[in-house]
PAZAPA-4460 file (N, C-alpha, C; in steps of 0.05 Angstrom, whole numbers, plus 32768, in hexadecimal, padded with zeros to 4 digits):
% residues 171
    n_x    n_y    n_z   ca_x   ca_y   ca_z    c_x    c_y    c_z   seq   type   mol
   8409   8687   96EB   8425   868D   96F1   842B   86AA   96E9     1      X     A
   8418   86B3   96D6   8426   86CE   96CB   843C   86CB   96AF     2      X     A
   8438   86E6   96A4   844B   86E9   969B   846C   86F5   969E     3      X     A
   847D   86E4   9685   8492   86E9   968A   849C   86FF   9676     4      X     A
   84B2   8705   967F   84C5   871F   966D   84DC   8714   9669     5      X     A
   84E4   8711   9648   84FA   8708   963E   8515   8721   9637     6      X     A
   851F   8725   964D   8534   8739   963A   8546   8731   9626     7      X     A
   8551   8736   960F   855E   8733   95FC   8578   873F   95FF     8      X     A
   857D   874F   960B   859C   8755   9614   85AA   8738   9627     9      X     A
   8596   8739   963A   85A9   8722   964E   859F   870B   9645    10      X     A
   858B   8705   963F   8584   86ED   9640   857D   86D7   964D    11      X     A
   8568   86EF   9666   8554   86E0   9679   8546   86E7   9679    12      X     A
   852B   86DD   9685   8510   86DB   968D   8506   86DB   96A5    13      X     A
   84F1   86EA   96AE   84ED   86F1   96C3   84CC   86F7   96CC    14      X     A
   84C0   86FA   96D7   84A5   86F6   96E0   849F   871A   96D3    15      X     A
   8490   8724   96CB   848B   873E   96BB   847B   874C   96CF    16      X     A
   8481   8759   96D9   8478   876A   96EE   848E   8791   96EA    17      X     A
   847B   87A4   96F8   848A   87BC   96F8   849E   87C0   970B    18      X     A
   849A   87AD   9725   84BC   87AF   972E   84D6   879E   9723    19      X     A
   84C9   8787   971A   84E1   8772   9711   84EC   877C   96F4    20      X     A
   84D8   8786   96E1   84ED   8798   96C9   84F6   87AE   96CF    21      X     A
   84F2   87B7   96E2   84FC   87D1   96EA   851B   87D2   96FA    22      X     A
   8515   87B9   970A   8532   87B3   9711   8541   87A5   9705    23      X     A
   8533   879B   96F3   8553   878F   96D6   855B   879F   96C6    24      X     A
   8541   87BC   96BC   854B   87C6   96AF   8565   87DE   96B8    25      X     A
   8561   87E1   96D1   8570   87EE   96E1   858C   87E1   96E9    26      X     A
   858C   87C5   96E9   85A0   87AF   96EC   85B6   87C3   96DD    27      X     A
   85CE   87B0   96E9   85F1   87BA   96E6   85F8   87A6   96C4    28      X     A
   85E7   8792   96D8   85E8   8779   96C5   85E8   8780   96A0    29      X     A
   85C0   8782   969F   85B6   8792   9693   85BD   87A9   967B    30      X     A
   85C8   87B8   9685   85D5   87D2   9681   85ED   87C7   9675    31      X     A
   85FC   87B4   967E   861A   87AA   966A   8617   87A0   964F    32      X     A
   8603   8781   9654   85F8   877C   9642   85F0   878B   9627    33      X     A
   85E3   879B   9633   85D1   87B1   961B   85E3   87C2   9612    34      X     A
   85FB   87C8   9618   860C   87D8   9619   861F   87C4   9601    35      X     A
   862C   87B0   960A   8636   87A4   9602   8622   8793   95E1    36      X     A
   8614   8794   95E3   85F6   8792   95CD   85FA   87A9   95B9    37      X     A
   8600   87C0   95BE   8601   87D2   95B1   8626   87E1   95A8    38      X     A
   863C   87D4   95B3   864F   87D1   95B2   8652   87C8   959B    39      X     A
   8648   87B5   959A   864A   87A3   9581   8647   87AC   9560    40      X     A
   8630   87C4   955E   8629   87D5   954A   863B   87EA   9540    41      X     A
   8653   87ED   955A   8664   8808   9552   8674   8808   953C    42      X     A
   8679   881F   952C   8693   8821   9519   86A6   8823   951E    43      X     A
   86BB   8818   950F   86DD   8817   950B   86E2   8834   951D    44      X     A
   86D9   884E   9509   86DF   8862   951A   86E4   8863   953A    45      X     A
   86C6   885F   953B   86BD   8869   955C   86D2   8855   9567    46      X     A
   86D5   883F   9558   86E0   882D   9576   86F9   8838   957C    47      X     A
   8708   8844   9563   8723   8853   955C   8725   885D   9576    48      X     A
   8712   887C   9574   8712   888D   9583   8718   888B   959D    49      X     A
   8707   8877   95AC   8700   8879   95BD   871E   8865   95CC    50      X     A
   8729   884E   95B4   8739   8844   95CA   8754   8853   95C9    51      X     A
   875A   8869   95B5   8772   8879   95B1   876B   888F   95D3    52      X     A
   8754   888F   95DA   8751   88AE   95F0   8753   889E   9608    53      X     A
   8752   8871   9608   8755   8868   9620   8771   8868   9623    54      X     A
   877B   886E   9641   879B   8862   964B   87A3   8849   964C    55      X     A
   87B2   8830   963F   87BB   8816   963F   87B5   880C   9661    56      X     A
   87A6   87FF   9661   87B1   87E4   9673   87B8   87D4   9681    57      X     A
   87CE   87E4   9698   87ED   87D7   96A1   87E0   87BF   96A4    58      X     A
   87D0   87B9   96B7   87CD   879C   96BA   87C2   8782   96A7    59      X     A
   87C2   8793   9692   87BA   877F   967E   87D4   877E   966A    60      X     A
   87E7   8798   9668   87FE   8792   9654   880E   8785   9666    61      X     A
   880C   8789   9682   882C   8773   968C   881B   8750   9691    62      X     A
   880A   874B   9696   87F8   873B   9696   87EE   8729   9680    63      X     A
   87E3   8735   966C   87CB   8729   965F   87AB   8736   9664    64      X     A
   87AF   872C   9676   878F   8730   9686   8784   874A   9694    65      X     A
   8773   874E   969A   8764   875D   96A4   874E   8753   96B6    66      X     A
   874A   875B   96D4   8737   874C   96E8   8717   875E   96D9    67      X     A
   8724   8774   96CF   8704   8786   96C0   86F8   8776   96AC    68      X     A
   870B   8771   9690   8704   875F   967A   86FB   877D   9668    69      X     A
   86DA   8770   965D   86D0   8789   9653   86C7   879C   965B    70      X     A
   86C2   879E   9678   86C3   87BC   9680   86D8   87C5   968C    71      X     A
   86EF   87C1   9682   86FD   87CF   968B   8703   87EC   9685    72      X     A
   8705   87FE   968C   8707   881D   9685   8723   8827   9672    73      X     A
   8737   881D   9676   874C   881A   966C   8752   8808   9646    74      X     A
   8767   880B   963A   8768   87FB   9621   8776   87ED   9623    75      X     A
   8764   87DD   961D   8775   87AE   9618   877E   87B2   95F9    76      X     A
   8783   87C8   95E6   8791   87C9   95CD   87B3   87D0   95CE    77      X     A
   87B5   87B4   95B6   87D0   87B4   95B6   87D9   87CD   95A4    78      X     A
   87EE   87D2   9599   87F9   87E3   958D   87F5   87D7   956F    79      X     A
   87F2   87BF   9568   87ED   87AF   9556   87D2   87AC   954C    80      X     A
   87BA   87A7   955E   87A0   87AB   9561   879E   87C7   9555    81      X     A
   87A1   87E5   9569   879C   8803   9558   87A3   87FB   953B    82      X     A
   87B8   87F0   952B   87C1   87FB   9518   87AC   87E6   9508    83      X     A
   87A5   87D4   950F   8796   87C6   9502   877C   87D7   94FD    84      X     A
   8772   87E2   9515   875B   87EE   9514   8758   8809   9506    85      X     A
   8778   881A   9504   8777   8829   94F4   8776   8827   94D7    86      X     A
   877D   8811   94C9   8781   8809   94AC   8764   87FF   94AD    87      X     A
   8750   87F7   94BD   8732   87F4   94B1   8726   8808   94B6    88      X     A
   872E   8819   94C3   8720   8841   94C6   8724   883D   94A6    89      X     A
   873E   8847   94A2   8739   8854   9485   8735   8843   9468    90      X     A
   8739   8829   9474   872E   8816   9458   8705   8822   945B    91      X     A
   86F7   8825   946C   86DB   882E   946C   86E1   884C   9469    92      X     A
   86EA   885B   9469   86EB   8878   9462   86F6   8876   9448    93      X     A
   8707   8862   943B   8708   8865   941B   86F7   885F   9410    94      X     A
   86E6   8845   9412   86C7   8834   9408   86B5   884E   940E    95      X     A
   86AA   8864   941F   86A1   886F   9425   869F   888B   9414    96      X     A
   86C3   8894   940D   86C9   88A2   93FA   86C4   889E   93E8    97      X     A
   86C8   888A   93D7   86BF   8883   93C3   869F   8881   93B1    98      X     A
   8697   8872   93C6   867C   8877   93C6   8669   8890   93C5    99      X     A
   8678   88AA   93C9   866C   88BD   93D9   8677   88D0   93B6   100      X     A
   8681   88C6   939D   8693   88D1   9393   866D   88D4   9375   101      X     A
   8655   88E3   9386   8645   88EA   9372   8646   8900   9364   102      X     A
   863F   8910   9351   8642   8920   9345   862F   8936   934B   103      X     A
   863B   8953   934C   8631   8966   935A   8616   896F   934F   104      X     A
   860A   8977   9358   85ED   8981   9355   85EF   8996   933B   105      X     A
   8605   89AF   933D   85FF   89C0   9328   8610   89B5   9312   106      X     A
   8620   89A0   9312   862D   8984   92F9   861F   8987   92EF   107      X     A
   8603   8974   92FA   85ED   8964   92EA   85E1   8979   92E6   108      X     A
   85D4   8990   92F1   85C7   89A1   92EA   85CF   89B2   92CC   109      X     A
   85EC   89B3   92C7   85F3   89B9   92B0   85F4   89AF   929B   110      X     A
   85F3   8991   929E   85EF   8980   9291   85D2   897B   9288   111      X     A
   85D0   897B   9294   85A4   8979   928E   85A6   8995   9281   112      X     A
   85B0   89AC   9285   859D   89C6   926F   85B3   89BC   9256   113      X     A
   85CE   89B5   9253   85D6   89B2   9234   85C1   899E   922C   114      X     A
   85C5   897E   9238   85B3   8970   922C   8592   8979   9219   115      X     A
   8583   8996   922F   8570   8998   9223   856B   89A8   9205   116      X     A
   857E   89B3   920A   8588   89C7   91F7   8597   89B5   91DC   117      X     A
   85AA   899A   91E0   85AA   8993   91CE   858B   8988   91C6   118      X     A
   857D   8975   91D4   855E   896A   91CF   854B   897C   91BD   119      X     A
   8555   8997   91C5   853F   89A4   91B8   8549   89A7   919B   120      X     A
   8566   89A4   918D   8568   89A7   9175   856E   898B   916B   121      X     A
   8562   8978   9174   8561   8962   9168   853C   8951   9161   122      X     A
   8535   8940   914B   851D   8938   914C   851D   8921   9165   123      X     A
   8500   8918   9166   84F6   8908   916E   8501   88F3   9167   124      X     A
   850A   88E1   9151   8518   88CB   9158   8539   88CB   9156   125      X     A
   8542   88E0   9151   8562   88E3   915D   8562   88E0   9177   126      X     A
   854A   88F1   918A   854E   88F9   91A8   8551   88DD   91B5   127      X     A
   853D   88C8   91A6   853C   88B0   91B5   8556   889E   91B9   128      X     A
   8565   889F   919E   857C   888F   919F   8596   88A5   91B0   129      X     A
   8596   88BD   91B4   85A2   88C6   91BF   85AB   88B9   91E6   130      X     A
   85C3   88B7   91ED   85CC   88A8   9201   85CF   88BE   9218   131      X     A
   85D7   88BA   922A   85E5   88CD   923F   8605   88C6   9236   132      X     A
   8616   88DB   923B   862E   88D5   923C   8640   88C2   924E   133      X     A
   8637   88C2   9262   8642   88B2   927C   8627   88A0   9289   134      X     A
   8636   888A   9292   861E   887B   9292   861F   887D   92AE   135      X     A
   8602   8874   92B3   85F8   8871   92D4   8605   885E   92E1   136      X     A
   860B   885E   92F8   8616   8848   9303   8606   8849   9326   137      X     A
   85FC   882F   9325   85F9   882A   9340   85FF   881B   934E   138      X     A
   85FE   8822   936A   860B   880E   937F   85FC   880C   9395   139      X     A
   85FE   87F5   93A9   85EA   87F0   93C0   8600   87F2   93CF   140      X     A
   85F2   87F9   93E4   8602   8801   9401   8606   87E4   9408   141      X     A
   8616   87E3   941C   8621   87C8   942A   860A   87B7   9441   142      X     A
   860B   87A2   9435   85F1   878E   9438   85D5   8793   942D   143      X     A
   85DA   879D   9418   85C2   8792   9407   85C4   877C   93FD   144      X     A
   85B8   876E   93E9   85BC   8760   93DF   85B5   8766   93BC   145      X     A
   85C0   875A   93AB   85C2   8761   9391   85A8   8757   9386   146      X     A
   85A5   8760   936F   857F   875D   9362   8583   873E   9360   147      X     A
   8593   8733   9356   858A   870E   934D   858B   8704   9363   148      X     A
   859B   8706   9379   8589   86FE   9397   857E   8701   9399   149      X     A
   8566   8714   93A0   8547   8719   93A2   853B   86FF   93A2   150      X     A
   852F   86F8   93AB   8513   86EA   93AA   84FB   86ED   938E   151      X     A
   84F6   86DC   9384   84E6   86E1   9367   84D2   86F6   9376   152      X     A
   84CB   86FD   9382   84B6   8712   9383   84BB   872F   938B   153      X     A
   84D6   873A   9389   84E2   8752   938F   84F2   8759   9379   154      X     A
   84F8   8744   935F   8500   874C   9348   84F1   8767   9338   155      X     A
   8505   8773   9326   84FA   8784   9322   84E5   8777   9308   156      X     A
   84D0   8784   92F7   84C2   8780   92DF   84D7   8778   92CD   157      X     A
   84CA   8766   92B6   84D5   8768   929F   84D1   8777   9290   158      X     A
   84E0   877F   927C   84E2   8791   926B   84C0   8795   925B   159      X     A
   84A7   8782   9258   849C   8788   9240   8488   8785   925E   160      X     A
   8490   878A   9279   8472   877E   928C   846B   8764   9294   161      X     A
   8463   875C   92A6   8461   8747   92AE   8440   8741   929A   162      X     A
   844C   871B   9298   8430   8715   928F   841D   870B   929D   163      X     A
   8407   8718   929F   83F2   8714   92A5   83DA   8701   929F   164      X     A
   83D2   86E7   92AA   83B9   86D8   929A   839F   86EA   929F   165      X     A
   8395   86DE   9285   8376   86EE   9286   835F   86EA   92A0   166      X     A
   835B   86D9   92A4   8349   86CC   92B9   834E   86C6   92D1   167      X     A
   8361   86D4   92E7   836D   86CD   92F9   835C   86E2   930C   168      X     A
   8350   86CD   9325   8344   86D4   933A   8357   86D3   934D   169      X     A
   8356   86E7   9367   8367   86E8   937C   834F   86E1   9393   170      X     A
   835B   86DA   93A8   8350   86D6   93C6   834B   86B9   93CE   171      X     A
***
């Protein structure tokens, strides 16, 4: 029988040949799908943008409806919808801000030559108990997952090393 070609945008199958993917991938069909596939990935921003530069609707604000739907060229957003979409623009441009709030390069760089300079007039076991003034702080970007989720085998080491048995063959 041959083989077949599964596209993942539409979600058909078809005998795998160079004219028959060639004409789906060329498809109207095709092309929405994948479009609309990748629609799906956009930011608050972009969507902002793009539906503040579309003209409303008529037949969908005196209506409801639209005979286009989602391709319509025009904006199916209410006045209610923008404002919605504007208050999650800048709730991610504050999370964003925030996040973005690291300390400048010649900060730390000044900080590292006092530090050394105090180190050098201190001994060897003062230096050890000596702290940073401000503590490190880290954070994971959005959808990671936190270290005690991990899976026991992506944990980090324990503190003294993992233990090891003496006699352990692999393979």
């Amino acid at each position: 029988m041959g083989k077949t070609y599964f596209c993942d945008y539409c979600g058909r199958s078809f005998q795998d040949n160079l004219h028959n993917r060639k004409k789906h991938l060329q498809g109207v069909q095709h092309q929405r799908a994948k479009k609309f596939w990748f629609d799906c990935f956009r930011d608050s921003a972009t969507i902002l943008a793009e539906e503040l530069a579309k003209k409303p609707c008529r037949k969908f604000l005196q209506s409801g409806q639209c005979d286009f739907g989602v391709n319509c060229k025009f904006s199916h957003m209410t006045d209610d919808d923008v404002q919605k979409l504007r208050q999650s623009v800048e709730e991610e441009n504050k999370v964003e801000h925030d996040n973005r709030s690291t300390p400048d390069i010649n900060e730390w760089l000044l900080k590292r030559a006092k530090r050394k300079e105090s180190n050098s007039n201190i001994s060897g076991s003062e230096m050890a108990k000596e702290v940073d003034d401000e503590p490190v702080v880290y954070w994971l970007p959005p959808g990671y997952q936190a270290v005690h989720e991990l899976p026991p085998s992506l944990h980090p080491p324990p503190p003294g090393g993992w233990k090891t048995a003496v006699n352990v063959e692999w393979g």
